[in-house]
N, C-alpha and C positions, 0 to 999 in steps of 0.2 A: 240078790236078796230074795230068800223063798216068802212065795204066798199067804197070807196067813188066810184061815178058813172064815168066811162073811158070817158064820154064826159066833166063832172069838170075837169078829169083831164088833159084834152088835152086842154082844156079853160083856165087853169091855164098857161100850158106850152107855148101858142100861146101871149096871155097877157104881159108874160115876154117877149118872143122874141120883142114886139111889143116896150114895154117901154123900153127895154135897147137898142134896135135896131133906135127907131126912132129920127130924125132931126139930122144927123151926121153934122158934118160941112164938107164943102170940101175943100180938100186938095187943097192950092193955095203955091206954091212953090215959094223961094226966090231968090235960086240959077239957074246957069243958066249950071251949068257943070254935068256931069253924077257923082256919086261916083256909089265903087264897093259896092255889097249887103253886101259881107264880112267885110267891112272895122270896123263896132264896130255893136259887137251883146250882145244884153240884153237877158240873157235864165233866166226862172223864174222857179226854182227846176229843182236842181241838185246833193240830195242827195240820191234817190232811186236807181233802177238798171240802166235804160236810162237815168236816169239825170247826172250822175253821167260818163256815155259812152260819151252824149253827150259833159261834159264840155271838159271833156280830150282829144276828138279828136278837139273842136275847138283851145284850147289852141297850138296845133303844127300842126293848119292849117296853110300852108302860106299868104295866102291869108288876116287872120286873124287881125287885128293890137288891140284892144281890146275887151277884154269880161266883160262885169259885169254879173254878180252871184249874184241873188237876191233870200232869200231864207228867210222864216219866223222866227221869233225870238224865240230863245229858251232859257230857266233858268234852264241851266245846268252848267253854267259856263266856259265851254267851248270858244274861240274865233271860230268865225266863217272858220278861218283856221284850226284849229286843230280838226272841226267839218268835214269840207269835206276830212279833211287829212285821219279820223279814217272810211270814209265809201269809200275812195280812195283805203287803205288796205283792209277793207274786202272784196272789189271786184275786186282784184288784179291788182289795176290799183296804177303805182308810185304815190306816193306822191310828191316828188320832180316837178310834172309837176306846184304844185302849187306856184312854187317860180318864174315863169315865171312873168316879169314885165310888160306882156300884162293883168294881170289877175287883176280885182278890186272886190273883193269880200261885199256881200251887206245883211244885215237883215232890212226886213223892210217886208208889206201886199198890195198889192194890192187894196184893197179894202180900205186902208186909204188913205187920200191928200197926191199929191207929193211921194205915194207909202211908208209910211212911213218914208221916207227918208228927209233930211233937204235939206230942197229949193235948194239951189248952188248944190249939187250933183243930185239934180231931173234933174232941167236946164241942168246943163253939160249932162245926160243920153239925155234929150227931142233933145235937138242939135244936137247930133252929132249920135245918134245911127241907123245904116241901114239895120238892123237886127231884129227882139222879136221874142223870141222862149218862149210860154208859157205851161210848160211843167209841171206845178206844181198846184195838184187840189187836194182838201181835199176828200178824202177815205173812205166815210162811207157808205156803202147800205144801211144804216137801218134811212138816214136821207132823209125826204120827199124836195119837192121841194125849198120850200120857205127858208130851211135852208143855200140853197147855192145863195142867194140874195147877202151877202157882196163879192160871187167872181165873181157872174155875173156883180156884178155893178163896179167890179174893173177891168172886161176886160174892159168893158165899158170904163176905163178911159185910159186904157193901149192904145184903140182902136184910142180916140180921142187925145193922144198922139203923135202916131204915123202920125196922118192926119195935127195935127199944126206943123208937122217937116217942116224945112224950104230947105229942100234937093227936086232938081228936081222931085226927085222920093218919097214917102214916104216910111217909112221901110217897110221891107217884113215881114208878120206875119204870122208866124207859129204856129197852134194850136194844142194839142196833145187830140186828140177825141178821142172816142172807137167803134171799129165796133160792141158794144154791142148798140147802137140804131137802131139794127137792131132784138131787142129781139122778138118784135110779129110777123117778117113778116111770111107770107104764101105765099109762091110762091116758084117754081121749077127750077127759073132759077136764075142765078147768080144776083148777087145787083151789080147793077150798082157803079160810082163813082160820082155820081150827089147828089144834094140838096136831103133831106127829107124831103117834106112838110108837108105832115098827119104825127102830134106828135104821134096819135094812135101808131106808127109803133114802138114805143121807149117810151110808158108809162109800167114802172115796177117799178126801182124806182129813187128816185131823183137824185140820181150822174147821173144817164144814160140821163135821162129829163135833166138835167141841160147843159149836152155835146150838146145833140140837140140845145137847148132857143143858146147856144155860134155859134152853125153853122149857126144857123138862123140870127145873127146879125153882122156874118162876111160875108153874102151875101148882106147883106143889106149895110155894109160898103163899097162894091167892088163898088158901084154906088156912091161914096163919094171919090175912088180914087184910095181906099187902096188894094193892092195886097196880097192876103192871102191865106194859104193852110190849110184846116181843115182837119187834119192826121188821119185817124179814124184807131186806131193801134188794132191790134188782139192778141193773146199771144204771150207777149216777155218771151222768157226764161232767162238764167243765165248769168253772166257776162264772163269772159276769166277762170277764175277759179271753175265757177261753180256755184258761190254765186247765191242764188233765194230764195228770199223771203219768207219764211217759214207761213205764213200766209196766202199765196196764196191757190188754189183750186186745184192744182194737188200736191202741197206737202204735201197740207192736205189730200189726195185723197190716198197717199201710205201710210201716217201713219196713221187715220184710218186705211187702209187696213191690217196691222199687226195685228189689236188688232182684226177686228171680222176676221180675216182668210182668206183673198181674194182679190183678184183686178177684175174691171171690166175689160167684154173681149169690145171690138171694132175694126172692122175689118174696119173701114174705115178711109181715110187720115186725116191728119192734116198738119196745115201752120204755125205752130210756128217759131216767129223770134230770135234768138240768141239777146242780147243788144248791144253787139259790131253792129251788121249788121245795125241793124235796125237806131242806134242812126248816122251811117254813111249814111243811107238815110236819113232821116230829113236832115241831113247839108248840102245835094245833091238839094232837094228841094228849099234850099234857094233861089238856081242859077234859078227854073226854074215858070213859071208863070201859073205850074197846079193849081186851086182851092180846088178840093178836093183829095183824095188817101186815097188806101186799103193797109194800111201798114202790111201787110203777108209776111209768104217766099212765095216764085214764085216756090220754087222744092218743094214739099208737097214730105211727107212719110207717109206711113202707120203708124196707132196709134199701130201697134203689132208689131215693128219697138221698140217703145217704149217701151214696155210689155212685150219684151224676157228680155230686161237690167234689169228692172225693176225687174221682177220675180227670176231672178239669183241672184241679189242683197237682195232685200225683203225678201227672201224667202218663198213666199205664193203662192197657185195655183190662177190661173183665171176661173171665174166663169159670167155667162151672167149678163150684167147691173139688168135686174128685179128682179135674187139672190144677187147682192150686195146691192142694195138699200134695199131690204126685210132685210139684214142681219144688215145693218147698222141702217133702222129706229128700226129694236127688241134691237139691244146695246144702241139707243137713251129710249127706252120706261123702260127698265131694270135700267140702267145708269144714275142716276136723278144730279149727285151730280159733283159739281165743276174740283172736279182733275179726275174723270171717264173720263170727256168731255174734259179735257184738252186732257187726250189719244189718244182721238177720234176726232181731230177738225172738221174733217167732221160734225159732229154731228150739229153744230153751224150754219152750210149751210146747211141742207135738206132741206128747200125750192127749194135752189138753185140746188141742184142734183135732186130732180124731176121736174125742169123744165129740164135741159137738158138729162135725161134719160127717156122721154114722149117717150109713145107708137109709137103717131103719128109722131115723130121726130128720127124714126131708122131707114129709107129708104135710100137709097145713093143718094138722091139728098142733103144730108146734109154731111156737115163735120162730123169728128171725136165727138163726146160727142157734135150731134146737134146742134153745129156752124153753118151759115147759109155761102153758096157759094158766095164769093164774084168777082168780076172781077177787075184783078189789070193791065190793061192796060195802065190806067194815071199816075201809079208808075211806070211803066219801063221806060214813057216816060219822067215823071222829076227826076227820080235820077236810073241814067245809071248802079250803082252797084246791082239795083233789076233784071237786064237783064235775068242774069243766073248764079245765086252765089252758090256755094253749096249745097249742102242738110243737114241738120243736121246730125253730125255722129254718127255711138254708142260710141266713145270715147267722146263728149260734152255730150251725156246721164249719161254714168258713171260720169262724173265730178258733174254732178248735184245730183246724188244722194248720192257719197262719198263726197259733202260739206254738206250734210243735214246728215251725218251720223259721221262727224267729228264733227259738232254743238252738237252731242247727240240729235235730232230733231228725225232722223230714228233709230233705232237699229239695231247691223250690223248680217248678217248672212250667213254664207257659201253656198259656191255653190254647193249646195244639188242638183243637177236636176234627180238624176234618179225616185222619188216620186213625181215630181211636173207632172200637167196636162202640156200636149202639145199644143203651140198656133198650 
């Protein structure tokens, strides 16, 4: 597949921003009373790890009086309840929350009229909702920009939704970004919480360009009326149980690691947020009228914090980033065939682990695995639970790995240490 040139493609990205972004209507209000932000929230996915944190703690928010749960259709047969029930259990979160008769649950697309949804229950949502929380965004790295057109165009609609609301205020919109549009920068000191104008700074690929084109047209909405927070979240870890994603980049990162012999070392911090923590700041945010936030933890640990659990558990020594990736791309070049790489998921991402394991990218002005420093001051200042929470413990470590090893995801191994290397 040939190159395409970083100035097409930030011409492309600027383009979007412009057409979904432009001629907003403004928000001209009916009412004349204040309502609470809590009073009816629209969250859009809520079957992942944070979607799924966040329904549950709005549901026994007091504050709360309706949720709709708008989540994409699936042909499994399933009812929509007994879909969020079966990913409530596996992230140990009750089921029973869902019998609350604050809770309307909803299939339908954003990107279709009325959200897919039949006129009368559109209406009733546009009325009376003082909340959106869009939290749900299709997952593919490997799809270029123009692919995620049907969800930019359906914030778009969510956007102007929220502007013909007839409420003093219009809702508050919450958007769930990635501090990954922050993949090319170069610079030494922390990234601010402000706009990203130069797309350059967030061309790699289209999921990441498309969070950016959504920031760029909730800035442009803020001058239309709209109150809105572009969350740019960084690694959320596992749920209260442990549950995380087995498809992710660090579960795939220890199972690889069994099969060629090793973990990488990294002696420097990371800011990874539990789901519970994190999905309790967003509903924090609701209340407050920051624009943008670095949703991290605020007590960072050391990533050999990580890598002693790890290694007792695992059982493999650690070895420098430039020998695991060495050892990982010879299992990719050896390894051609289907079920090898299933072993290996790592395999699947080498791209992605030689960008974050770059020469230029192991200085400590970087986080842990070349994550770029961010500055979370406009999180402390709209949701007061990032103040000074916690630090992640080694007992949430172990949960994470003894549910990927309960799954049969990891293979279990004794705590062998007196062979293994010492961090």
């Amino acid at each position: 597949m040939p190159q395409i040139d970083e100035e097409v493609l930030a011409e492309r990205m600027l383009s979007a921003a412009r057409r979904h972004g432009a001629q907003l209507p403004r928000h001209i209000p009916k009412e004349l009373h204040q309502r609470s932000r809590f009073e009816n929230v629209l969250i859009i996915g809520t079957r992942g790890g944070l979607g799924s944190e966040l329904l549950a703690q709005l549901l026994v928010h007091p504050s709360v009086l309706k949720v709709y749960a708008l989540n994409r259709v699936h042909q499994d047969g399933k009812t929509p309840k007994r879909r969020q029930g079966d990913e409530f259990r596996f992230r140990g979160i009750k089921p029973s929350l869902l019998e609350s008769s604050n809770l309307v649950l909803l299939e339908g697309d954003i990107s279709e009229t009325h959200l897919g949804l039949q006129e009368d229950q559109f209406r009733e949502i546009a009325e009376t909702v003082t909340a959106i929380i869009l939290n749900g965004w299709r997952v593919n790295f490997a799809s270029p920009l123009h692919d995620f057109e049907p969800a930019m165009a359906g914030t778009r609609q969510l956007i102007e939704m929220a502007l013909a609301s007839p409420h003093r205020n219009p809702p508050r919109f919450i958007f769930s970004s990635t501090i990954g549009i922050f993949q090319n920068v170069d610079t030494r000191n922390p990234m601010r919480e402000i706009p990203v104008e130069d797309p350059r700074v967030t061309i790699s690929m289209g999921y990441r360009e498309s969070k950016w084109v959504i920031e760029q047209m909730l800035t442009a909405a803020a001058e239309a009326g709209l109150s809105s927070c572009s969350v740019r979240i960084g690694q959320i870890t596992g749920n209260v149980n442990g549950a995380w994603g087995m498809q992710e980049w660090f579960p795939a990162t220890l199972k690889s690691s069994q099969v060629i012999g090793c973990l990488p070392m990294d002696y420097r911090a990371v800011n990874w947020i539990p789901a519970q923590l994190a999905a309790r700041a967003m509903i924090e945010l609701i209340e407050s009228d920051e624009p943008i936030v670095h949703l991290v933890h605020t007590q960072s640990i050391p990533f050999t914090d990580i890598l002693r659990v790890a290694q007792r558990m695992v059982g493999v020594p650690v070895v420098s980033q430039v020998e695991w990736l060495r050892r990982l791309e010879s299992y990719a070049e050896i390894n051609t065939s289907r079920e090898a790489r299933r072993h290996a998921p790592a395999v699947r991402m080498l791209p992605f682990f030689r960008q974050l394991m770059a020469l230029e990218k192991q200085d400590d002005e970087y986080e842990a695995m070349a994550m770029p420093r961010v500055s979370t001051e406009r999180l402390k200042n709209g949701a007061p639970c990032m103040v000074s929470p916690p630090p992640v413990s080694e007992e949430e470590i172990r949960r994470w790995i003894q549910h990927w090893q309960s799954a049969g995801f990891l293979a279990h191994q004794s705590d062998r240490l007196s062979h293994l290397s010492k961090l």
